[in-house]
C-alpha positions in Angstrom: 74.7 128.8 100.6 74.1 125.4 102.8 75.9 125.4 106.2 78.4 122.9 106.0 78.0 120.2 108.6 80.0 117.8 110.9 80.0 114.2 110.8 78.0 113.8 114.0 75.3 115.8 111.6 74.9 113.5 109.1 72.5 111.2 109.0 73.6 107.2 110.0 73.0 106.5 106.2 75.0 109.8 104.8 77.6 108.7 107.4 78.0 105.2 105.8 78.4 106.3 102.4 80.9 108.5 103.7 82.9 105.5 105.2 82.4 103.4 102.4 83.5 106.0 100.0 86.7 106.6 101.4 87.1 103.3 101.9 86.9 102.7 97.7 89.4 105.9 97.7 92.1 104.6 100.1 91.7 100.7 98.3 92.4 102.7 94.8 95.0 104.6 95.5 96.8 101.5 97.3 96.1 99.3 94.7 97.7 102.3 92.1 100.5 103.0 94.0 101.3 98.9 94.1 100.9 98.4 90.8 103.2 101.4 90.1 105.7 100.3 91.9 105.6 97.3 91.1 105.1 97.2 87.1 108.3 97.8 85.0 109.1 101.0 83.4 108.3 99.9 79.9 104.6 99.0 80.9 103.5 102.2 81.8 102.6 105.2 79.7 104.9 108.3 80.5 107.1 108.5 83.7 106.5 106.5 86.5 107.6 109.5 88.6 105.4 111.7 86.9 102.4 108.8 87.7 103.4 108.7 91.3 103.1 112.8 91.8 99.8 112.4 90.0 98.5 109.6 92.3 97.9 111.9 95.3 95.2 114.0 93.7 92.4 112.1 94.4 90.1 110.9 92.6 91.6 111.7 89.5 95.2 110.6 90.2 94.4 106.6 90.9 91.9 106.5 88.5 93.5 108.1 85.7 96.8 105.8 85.8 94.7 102.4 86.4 92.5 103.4 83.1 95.1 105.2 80.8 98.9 104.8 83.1 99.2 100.6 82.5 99.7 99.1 78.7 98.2 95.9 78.6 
């Protein structure tokens, strides 16, 4: 099994994808939780409570209410 390594290991190009991939994951989870809060009951499938305990399991969470959560 591969040793796991630090950030400082990586290389510059690993440690950019890094960045910009948790910068997609923070924008998607804002943008969820927004649009959560901020869309009326009767526009999203199921609870919203229910939706807002799911959005912290990342990816899954965000992704999952912005593609099935919101009617259209």
């Amino acid at each position: 099994m591969a040793k796991k390594k630090k950030f400082s290991e990586l290389t510059g190009t690993q440690q950019a994808g890094v960045v910009a991939l948790s910068a997609v994951q923070i924008a998607l989870s804002v943008w969820a939780g927004k649009d959560l809060k901020d869309r009326p009951a009767d526009q999203v499938r199921g609870s919203k409570i229910l939706w807002g305990l799911a959005l912290p399991i990342q990816p899954f969470g965000p992704v999952g209410y912005l593609v099935l959560g919101r009617k259209r």
